[in-house]
N, C-alpha and C positions, 0 to 999 in steps of 0.2 A: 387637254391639249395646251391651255395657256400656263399650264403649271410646268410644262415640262420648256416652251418656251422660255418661261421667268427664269427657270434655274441655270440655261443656258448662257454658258462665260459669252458665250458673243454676245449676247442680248445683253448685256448689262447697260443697263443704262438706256432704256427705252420705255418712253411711257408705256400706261396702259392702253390707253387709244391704239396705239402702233403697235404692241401685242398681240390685241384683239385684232388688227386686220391683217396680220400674218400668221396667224393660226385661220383665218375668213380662207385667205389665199389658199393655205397647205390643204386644207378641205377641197378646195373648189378642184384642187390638182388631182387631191384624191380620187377625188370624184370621176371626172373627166376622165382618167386611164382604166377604173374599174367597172363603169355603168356602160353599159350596151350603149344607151340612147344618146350618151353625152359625147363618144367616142368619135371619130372622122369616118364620114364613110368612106368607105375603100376605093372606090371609083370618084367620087370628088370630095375630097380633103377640104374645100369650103363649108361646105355643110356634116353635120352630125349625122346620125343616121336616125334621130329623130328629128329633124327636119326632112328630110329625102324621104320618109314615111309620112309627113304632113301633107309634102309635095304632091303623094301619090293618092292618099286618100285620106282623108281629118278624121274618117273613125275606124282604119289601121292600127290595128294594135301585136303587135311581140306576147307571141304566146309558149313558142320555142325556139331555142337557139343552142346549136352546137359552138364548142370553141376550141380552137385549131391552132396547137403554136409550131414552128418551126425550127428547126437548130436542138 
């Protein structure tokens, strides 16, 4: 990931420190749109839907899940 950053005209000229925490960021985003748990739950957008799973019971756990898109 940091390699493809480095090679990128826009990045020229940014340390490595600053690399490494926007390739940190690009992950975390990954993350956040493709994991069940990290995602917003659907009824309140404040919490993930692994928090709102916390909420209900701490040893709830996701063992199956359909996924549904629209359009």
């Amino acid at each position: 990931m940091t390699d493809q950053i480095k090679n990128d005209p826009k990045m020229a000229g940014k340390t490595d420190e600053m690399i490494d925490k926007i390739a940190v960021g690009k992950l975390n985003a990954f993350f956040k749109e493709n994991t069940l748990m990290a995602q917003p739950f659907v009824k309140d957008a404040s919490k993930t839907v692994g928090d709102y799973l916390k909420g209900i019971d701490a040893s709830a756990k996701v063992t199956q899940f359909k996924r549904v898109q629209l359009g």
